[in-house]
N, CA, C and O atoms as CSV, one atom per row, in Angstrom:
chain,resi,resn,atom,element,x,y,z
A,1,UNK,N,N,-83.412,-27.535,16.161
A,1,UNK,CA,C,-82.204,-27.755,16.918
A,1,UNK,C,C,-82.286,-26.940,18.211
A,1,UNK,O,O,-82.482,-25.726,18.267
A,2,UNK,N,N,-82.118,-27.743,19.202
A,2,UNK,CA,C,-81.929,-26.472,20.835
A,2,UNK,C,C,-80.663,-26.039,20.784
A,2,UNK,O,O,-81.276,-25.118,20.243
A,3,UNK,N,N,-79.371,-25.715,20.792
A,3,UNK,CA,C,-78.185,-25.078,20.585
A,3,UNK,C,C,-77.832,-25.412,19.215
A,3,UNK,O,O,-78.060,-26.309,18.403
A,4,UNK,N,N,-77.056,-24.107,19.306
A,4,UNK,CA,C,-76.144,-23.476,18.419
A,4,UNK,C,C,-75.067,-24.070,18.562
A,4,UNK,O,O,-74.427,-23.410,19.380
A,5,UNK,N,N,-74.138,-25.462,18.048
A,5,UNK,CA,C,-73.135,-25.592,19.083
A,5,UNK,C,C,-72.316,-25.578,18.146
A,5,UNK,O,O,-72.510,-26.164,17.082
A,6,UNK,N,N,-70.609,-24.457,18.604
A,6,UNK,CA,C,-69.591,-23.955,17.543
A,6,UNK,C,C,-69.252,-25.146,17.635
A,6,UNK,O,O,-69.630,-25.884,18.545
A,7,UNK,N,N,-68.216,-25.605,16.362
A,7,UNK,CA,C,-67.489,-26.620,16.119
A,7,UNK,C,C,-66.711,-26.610,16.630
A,7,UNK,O,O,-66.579,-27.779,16.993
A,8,UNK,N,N,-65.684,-25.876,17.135
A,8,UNK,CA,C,-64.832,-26.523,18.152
A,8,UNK,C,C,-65.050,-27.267,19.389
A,8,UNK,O,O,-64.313,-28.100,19.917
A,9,UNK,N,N,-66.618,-26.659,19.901
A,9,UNK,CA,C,-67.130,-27.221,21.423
A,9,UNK,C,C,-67.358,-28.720,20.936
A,9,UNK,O,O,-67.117,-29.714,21.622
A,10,UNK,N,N,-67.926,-28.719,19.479
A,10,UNK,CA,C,-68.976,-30.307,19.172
A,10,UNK,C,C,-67.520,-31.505,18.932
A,10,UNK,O,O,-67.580,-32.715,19.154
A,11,UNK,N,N,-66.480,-30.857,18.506
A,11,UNK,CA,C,-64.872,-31.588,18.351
A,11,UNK,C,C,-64.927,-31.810,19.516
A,11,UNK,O,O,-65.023,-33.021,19.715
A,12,UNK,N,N,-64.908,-30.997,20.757
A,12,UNK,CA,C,-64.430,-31.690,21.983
A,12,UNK,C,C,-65.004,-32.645,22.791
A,12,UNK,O,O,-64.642,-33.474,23.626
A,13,UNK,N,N,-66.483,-32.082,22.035
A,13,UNK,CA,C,-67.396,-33.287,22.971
A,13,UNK,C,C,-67.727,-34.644,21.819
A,13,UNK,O,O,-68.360,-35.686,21.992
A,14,UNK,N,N,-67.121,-34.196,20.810
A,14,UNK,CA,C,-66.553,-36.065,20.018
A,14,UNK,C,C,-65.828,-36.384,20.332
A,14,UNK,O,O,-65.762,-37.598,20.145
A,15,UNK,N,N,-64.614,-35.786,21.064
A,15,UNK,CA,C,-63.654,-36.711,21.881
A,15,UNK,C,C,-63.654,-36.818,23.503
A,15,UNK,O,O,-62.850,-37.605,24.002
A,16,UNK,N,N,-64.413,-36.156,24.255
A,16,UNK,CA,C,-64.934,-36.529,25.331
A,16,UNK,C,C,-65.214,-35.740,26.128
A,16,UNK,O,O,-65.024,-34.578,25.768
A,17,UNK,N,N,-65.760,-35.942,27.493
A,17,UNK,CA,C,-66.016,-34.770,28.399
A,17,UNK,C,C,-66.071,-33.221,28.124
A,17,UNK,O,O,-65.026,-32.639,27.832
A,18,UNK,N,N,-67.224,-32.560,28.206
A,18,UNK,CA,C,-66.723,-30.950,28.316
A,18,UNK,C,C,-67.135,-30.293,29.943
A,18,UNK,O,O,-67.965,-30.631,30.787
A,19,UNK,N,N,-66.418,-29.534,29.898
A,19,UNK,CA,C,-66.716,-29.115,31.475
A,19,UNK,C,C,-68.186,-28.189,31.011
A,19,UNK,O,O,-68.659,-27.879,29.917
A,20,UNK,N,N,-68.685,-27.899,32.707
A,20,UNK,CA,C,-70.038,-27.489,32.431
A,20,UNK,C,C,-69.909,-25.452,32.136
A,20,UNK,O,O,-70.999,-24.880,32.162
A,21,UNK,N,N,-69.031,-24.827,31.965
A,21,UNK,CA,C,-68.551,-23.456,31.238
A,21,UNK,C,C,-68.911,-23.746,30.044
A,21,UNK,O,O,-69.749,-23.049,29.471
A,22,UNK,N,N,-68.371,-24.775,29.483
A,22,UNK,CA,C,-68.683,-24.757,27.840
A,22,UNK,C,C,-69.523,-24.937,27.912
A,22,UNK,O,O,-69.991,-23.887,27.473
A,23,UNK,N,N,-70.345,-25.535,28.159
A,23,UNK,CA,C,-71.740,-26.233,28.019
A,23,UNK,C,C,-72.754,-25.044,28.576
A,23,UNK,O,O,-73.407,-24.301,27.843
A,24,UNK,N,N,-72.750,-25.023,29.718
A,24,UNK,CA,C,-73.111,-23.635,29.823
A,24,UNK,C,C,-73.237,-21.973,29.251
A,24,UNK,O,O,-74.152,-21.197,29.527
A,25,UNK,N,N,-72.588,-21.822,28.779
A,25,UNK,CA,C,-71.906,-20.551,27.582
A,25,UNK,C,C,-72.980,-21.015,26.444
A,25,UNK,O,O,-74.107,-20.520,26.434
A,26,UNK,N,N,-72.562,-22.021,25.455
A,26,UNK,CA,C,-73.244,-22.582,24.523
A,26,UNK,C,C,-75.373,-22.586,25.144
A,26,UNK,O,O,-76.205,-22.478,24.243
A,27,UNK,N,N,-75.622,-22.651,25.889
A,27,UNK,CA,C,-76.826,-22.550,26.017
A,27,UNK,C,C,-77.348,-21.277,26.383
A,27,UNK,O,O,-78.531,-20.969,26.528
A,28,UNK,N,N,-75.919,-20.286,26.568
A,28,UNK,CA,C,-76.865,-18.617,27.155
A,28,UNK,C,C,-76.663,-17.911,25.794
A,28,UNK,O,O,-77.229,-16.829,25.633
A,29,UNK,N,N,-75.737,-18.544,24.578
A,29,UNK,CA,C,-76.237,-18.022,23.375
A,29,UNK,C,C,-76.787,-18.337,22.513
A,29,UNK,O,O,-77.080,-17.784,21.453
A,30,UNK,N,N,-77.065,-19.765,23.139
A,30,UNK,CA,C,-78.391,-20.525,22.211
A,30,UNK,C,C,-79.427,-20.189,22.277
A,30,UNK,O,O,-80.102,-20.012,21.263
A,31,UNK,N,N,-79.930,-19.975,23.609
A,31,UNK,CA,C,-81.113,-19.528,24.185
A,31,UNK,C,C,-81.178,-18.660,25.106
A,31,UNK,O,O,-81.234,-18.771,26.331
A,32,UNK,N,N,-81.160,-17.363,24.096
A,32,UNK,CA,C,-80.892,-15.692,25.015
A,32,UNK,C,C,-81.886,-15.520,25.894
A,32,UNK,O,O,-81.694,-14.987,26.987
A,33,UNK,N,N,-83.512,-16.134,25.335
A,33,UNK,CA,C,-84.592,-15.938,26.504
A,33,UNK,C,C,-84.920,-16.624,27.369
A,33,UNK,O,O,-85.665,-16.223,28.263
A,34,UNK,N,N,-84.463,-17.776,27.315
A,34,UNK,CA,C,-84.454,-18.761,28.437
A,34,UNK,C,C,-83.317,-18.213,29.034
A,34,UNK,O,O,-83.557,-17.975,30.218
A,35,UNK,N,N,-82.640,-18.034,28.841
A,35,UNK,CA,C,-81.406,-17.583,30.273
A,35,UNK,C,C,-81.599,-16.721,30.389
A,35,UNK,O,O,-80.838,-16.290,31.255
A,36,UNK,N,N,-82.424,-15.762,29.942
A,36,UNK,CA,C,-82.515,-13.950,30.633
A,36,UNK,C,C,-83.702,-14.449,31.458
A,36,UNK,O,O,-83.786,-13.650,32.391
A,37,UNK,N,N,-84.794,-15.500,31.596
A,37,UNK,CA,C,-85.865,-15.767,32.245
A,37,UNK,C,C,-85.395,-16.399,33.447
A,37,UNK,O,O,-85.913,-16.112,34.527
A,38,UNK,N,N,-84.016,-17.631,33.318
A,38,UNK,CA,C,-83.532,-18.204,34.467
A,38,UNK,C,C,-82.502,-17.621,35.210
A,38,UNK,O,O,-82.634,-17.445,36.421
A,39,UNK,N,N,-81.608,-17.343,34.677
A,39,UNK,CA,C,-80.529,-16.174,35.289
A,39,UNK,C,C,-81.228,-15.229,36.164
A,39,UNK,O,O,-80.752,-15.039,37.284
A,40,UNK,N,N,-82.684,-14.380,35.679
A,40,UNK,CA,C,-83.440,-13.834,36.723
A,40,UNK,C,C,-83.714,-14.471,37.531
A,40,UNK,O,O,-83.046,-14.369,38.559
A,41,UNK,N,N,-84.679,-15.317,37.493
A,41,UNK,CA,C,-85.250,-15.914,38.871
A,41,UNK,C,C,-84.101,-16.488,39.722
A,41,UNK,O,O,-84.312,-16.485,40.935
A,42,UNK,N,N,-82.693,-17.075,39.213
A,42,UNK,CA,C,-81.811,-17.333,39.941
A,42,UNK,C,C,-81.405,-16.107,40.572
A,42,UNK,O,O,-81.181,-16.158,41.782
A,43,UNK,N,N,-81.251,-14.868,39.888
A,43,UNK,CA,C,-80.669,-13.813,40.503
A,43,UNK,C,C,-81.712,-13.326,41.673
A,43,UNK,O,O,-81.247,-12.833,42.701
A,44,UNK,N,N,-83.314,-13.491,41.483
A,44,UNK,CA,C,-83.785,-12.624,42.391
A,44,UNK,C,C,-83.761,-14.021,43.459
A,44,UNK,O,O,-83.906,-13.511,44.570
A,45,UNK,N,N,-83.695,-14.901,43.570
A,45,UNK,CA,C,-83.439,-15.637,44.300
A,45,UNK,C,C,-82.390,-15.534,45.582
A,45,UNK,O,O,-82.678,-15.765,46.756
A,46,UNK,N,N,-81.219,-15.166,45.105
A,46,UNK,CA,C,-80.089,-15.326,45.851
A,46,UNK,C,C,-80.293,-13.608,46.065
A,46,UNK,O,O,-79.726,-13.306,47.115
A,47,UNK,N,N,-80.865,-12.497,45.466
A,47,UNK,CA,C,-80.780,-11.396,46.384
A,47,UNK,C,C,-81.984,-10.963,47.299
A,47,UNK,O,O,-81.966,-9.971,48.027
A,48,UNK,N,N,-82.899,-11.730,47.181
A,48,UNK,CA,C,-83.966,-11.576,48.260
A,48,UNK,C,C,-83.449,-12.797,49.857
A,48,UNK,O,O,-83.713,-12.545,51.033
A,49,UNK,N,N,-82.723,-13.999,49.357
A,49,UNK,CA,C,-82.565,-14.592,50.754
A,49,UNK,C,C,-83.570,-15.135,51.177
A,49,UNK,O,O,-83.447,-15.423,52.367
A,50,UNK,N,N,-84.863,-15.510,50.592
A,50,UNK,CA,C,-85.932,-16.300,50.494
A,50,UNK,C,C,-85.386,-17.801,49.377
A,50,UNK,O,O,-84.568,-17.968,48.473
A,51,UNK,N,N,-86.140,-18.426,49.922
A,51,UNK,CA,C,-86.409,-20.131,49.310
A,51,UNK,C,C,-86.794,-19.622,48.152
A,51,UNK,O,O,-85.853,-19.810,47.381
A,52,UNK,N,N,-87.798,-18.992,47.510
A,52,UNK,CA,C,-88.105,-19.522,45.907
A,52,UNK,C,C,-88.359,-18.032,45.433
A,52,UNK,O,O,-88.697,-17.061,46.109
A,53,UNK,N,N,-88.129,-18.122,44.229
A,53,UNK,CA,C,-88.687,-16.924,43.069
A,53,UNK,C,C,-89.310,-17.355,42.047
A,53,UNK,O,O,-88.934,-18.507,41.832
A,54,UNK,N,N,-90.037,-17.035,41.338
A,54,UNK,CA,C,-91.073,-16.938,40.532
A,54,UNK,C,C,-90.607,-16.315,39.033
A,54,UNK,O,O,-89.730,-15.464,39.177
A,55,UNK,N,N,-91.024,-16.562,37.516
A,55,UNK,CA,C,-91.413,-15.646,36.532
A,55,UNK,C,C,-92.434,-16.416,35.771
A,55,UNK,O,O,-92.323,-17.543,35.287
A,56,UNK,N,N,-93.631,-15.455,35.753
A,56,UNK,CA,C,-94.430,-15.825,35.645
A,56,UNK,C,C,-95.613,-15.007,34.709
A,56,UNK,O,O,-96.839,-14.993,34.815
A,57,UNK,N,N,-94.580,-14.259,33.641
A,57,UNK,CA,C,-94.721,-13.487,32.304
A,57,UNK,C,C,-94.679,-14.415,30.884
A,57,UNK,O,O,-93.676,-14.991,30.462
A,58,UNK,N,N,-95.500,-14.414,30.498
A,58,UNK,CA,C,-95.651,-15.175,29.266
A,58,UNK,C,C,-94.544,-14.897,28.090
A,58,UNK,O,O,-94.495,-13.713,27.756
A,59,UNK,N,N,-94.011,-15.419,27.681
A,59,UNK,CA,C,-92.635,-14.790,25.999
A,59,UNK,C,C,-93.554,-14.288,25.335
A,59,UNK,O,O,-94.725,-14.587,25.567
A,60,UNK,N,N,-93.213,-13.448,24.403
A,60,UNK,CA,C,-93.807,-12.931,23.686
A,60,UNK,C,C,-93.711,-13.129,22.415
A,60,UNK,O,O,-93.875,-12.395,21.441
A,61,UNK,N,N,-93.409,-14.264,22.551
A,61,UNK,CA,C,-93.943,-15.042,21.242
A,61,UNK,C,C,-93.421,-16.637,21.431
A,61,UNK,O,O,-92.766,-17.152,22.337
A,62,UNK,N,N,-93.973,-17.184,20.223
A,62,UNK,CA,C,-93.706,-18.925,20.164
A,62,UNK,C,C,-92.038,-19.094,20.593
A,62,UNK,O,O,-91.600,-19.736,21.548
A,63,UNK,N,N,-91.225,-18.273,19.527
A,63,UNK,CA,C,-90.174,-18.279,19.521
A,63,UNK,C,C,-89.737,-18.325,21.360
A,63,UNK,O,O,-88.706,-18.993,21.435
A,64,UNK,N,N,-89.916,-18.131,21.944
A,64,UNK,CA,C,-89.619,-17.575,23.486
A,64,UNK,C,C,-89.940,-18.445,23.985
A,64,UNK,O,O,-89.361,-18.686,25.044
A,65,UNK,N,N,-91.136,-19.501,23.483
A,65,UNK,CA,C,-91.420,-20.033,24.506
A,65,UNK,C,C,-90.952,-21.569,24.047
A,65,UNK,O,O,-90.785,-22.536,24.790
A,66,UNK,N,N,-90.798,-21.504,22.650
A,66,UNK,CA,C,-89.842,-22.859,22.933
A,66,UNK,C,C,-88.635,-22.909,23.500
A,66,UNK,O,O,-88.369,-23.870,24.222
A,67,UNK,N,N,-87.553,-21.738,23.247
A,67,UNK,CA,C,-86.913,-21.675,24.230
A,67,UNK,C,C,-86.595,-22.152,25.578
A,67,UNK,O,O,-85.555,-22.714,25.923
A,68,UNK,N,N,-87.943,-21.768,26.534
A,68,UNK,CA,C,-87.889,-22.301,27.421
A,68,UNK,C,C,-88.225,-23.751,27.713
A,68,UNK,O,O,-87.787,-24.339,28.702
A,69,UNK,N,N,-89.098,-24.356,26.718
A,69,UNK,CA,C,-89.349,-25.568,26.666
A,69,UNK,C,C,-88.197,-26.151,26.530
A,69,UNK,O,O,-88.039,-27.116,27.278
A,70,UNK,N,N,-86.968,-25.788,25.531
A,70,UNK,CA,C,-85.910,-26.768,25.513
A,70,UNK,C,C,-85.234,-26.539,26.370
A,70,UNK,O,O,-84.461,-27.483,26.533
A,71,UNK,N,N,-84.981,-25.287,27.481
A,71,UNK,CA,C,-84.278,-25.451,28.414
A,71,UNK,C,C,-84.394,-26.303,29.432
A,71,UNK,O,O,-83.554,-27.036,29.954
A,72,UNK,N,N,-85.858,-26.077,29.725
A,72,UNK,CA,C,-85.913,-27.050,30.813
A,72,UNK,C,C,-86.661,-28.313,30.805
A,72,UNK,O,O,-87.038,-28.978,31.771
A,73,UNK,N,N,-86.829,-28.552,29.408
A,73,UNK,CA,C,-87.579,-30.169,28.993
A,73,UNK,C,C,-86.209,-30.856,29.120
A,73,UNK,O,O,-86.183,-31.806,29.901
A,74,UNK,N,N,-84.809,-30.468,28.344
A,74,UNK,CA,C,-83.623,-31.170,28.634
A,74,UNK,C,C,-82.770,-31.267,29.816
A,74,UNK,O,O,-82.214,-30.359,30.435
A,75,UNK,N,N,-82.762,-32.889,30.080
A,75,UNK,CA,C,-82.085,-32.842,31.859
A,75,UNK,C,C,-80.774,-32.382,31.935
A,75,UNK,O,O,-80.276,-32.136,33.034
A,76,UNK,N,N,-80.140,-32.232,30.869
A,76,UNK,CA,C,-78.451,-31.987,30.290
A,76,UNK,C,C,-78.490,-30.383,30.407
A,76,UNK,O,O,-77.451,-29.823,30.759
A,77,UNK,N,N,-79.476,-29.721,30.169
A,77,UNK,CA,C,-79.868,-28.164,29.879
A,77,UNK,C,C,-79.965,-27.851,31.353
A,77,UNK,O,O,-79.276,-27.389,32.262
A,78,UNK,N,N,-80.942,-28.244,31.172
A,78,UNK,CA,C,-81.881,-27.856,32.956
A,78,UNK,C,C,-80.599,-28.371,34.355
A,78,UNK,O,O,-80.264,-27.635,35.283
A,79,UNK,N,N,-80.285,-29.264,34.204
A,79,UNK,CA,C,-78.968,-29.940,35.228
A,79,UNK,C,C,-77.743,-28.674,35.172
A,79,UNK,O,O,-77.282,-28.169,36.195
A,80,UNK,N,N,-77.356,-28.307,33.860
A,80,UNK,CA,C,-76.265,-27.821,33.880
A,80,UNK,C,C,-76.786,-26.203,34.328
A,80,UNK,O,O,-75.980,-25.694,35.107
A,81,UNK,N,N,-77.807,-25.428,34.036
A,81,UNK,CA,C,-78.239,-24.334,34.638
A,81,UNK,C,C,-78.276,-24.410,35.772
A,81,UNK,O,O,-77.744,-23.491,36.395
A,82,UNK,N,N,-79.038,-25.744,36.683
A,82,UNK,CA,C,-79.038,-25.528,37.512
A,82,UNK,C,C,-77.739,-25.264,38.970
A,82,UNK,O,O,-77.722,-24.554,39.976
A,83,UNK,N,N,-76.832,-26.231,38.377
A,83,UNK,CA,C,-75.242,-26.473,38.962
A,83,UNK,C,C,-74.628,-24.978,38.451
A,83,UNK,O,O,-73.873,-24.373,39.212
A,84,UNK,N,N,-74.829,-24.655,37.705
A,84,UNK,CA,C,-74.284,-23.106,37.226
A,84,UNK,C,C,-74.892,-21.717,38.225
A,84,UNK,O,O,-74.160,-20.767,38.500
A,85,UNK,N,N,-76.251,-21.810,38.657
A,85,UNK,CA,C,-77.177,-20.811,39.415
A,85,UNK,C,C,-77.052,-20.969,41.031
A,85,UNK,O,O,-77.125,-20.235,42.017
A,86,UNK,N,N,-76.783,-22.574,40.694
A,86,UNK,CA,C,-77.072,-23.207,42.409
A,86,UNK,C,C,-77.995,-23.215,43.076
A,86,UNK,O,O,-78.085,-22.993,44.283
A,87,UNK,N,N,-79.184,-23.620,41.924
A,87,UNK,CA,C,-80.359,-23.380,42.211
A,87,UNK,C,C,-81.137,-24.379,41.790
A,87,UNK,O,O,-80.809,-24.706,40.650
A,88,UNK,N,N,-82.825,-25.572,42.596
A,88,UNK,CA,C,-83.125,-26.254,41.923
A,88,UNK,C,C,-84.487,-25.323,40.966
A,88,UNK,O,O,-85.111,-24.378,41.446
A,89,UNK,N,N,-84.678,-25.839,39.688
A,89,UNK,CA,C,-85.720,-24.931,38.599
A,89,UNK,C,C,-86.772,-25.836,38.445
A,89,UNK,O,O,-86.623,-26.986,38.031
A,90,UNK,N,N,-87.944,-25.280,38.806
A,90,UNK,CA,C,-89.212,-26.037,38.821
A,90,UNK,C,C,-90.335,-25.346,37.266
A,90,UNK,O,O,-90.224,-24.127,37.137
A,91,UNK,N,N,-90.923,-25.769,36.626
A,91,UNK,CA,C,-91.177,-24.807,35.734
A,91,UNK,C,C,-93.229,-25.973,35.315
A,91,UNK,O,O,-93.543,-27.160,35.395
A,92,UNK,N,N,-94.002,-24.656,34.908
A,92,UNK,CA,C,-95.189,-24.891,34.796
A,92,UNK,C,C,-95.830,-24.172,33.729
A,92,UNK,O,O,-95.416,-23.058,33.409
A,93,UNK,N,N,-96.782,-24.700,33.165
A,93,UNK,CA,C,-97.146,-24.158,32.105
A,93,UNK,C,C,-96.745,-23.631,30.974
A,93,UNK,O,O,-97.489,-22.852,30.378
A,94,UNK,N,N,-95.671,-23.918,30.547
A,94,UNK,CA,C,-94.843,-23.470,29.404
A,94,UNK,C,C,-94.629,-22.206,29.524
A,94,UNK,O,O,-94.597,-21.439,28.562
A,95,UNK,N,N,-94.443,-21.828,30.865
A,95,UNK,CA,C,-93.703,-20.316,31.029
A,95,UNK,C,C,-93.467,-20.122,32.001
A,95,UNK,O,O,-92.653,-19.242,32.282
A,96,UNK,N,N,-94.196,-21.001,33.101
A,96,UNK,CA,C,-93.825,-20.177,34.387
A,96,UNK,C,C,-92.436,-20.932,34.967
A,96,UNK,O,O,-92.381,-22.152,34.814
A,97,UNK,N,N,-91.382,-20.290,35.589
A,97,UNK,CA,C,-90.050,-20.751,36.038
A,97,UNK,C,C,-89.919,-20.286,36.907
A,97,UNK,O,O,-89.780,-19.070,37.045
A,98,UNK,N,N,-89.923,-21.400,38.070
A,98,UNK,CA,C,-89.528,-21.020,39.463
A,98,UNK,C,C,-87.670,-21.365,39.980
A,98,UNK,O,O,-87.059,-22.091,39.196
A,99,UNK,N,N,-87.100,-20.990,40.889
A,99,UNK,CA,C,-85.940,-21.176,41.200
A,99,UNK,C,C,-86.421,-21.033,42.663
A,99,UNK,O,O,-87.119,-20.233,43.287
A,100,UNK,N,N,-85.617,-22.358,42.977
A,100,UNK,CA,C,-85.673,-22.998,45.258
A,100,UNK,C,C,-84.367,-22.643,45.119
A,100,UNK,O,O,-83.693,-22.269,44.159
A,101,UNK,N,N,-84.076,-22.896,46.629
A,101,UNK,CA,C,-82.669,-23.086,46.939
A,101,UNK,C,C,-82.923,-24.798,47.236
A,101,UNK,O,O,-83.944,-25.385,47.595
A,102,UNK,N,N,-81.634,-25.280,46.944
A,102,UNK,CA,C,-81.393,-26.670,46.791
A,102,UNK,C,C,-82.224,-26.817,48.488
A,102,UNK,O,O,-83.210,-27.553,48.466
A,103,UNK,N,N,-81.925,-26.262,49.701
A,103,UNK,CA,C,-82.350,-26.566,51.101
A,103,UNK,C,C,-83.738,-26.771,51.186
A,103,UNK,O,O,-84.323,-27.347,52.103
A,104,UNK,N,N,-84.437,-26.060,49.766
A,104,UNK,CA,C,-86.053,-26.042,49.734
A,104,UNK,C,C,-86.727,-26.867,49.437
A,104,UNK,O,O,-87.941,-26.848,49.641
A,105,UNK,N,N,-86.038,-27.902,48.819
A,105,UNK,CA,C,-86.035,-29.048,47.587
A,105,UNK,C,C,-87.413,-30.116,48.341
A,105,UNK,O,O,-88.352,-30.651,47.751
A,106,UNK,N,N,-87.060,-30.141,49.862
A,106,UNK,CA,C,-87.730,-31.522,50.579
A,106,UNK,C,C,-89.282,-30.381,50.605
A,106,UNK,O,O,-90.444,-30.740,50.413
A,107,UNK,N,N,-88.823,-29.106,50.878
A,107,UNK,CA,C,-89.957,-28.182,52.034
A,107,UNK,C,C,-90.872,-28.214,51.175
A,107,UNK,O,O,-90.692,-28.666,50.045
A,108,UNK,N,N,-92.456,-27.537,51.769
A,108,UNK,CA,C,-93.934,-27.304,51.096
A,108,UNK,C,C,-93.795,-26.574,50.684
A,108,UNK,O,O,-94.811,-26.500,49.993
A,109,UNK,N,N,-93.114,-25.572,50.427
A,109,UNK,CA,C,-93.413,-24.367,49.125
A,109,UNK,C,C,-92.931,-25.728,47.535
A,109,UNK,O,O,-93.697,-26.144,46.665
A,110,UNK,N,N,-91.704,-25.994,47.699
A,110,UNK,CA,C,-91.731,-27.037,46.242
A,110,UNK,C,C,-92.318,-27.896,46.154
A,110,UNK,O,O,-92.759,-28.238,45.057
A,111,UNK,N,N,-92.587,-28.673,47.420
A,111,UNK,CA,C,-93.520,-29.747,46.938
A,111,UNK,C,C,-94.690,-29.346,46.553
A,111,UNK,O,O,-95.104,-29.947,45.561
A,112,UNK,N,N,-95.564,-28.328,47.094
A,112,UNK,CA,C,-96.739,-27.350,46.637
A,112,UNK,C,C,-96.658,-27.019,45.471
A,112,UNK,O,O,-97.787,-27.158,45.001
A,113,UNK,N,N,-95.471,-26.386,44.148
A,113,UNK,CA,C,-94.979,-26.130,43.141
A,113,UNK,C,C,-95.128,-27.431,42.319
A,113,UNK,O,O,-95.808,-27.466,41.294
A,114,UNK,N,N,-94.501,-28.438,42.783
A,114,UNK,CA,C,-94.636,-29.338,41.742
A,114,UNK,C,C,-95.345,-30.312,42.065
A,114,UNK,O,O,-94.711,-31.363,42.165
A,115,UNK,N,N,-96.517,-30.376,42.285
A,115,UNK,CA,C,-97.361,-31.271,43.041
A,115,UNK,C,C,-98.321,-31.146,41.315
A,115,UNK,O,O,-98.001,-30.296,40.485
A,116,UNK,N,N,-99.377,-32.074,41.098
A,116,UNK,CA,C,-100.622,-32.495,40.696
A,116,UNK,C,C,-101.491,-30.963,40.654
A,116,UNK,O,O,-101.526,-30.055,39.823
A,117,UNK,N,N,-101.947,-31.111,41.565
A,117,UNK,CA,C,-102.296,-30.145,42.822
A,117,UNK,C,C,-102.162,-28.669,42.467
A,117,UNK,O,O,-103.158,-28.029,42.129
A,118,UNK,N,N,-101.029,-28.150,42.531
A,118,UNK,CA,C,-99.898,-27.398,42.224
A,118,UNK,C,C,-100.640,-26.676,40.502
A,118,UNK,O,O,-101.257,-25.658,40.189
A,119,UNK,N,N,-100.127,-27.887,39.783
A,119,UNK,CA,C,-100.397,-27.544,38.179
A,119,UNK,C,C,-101.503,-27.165,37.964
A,119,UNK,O,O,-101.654,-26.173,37.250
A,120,UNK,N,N,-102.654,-27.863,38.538
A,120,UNK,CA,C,-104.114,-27.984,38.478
A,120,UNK,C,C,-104.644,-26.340,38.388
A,120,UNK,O,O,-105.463,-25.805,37.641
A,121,UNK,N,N,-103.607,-25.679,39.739
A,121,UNK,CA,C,-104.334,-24.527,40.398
A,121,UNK,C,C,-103.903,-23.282,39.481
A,121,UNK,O,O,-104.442,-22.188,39.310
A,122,UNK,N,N,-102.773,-23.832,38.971
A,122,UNK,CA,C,-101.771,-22.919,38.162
A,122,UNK,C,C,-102.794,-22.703,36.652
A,122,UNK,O,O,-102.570,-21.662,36.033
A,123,UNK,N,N,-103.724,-23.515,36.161
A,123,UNK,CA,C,-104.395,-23.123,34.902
A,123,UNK,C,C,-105.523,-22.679,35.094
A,123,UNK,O,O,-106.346,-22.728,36.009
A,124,UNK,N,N,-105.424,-21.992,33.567
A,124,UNK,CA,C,-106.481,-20.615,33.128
A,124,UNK,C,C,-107.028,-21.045,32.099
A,124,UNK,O,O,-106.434,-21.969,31.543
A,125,UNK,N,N,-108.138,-20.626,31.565
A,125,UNK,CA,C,-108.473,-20.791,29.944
A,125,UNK,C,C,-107.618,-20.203,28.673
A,125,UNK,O,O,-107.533,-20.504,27.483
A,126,UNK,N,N,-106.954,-19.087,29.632
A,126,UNK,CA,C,-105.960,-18.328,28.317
A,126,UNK,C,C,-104.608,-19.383,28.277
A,126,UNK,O,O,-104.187,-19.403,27.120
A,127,UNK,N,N,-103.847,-20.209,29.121
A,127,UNK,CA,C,-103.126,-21.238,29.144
A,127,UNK,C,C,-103.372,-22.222,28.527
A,127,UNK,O,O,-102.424,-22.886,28.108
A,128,UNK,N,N,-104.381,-22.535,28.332
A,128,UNK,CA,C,-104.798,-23.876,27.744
A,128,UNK,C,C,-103.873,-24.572,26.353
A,128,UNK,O,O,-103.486,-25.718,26.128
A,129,UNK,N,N,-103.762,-23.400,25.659
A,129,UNK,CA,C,-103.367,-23.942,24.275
A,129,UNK,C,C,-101.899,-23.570,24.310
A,129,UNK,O,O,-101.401,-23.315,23.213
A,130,UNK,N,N,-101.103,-23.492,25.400
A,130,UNK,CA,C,-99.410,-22.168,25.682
A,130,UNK,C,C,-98.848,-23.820,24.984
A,130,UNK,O,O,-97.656,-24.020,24.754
């Protein structure tokens, strides 16, 4: 299961719409290491005043790193972090998580990030099996 979701949130979203707080909330205690990994790069993002940040530390364990796989394999996950940070999240190798500013989105640092290209340059032999 990727969230934890209390029964009152899963009642509301059987009867319709939840705003993105709930939804949001529900995924920073679902997944404490994926949001301590994105919340950073969003945070060093917006206090450096540069286009992109980087993390690019492996979890330290499986547990960690599915985490991040379900954060940002899901567009519902990954969408709602991102509208929450204000930030677009580019992510590689089953660990590495970058954060643009939405203005960066068209520029060559992201397209460089998520390019072919990009991934190619990004692997190692110790990656291989992440």
């Amino acid at each position: 299961m990727s969230l934890d979701v209390p029964t009152a949130l899963l009642e509301r979203a059987e009867a319709g719409p939840v705003d993105d707080a709930e939804f949001v909330a529900c995924v920073r205690d679902s997944l404490p290491y994926a949001w301590t990994v994105i919340s950073g790069v969003a945070g060093d993002l917006h206090a450096t005043g540069v286009d992109f940040a980087d993390h690019e530390v492996p979890p330290p364990s499986e547990a960690e790193r599915g985490q991040l796989l379900r954060a940002l394999a899901s567009d519902a996950i990954r969408g709602g972090l991102e509208r929450h940070f204000g930030v677009k999240l580019a992510f590689q190798n089953c660990h590495r998580v970058a954060a643009f500013t939405p203005a960066a989105v068209g520029g060559d640092r992201y397209q460089a990030f998520v390019s072919p290209r990009g991934q190619l340059l990004n692997q190692s032999p110790e990656l291989r099996d992440c």
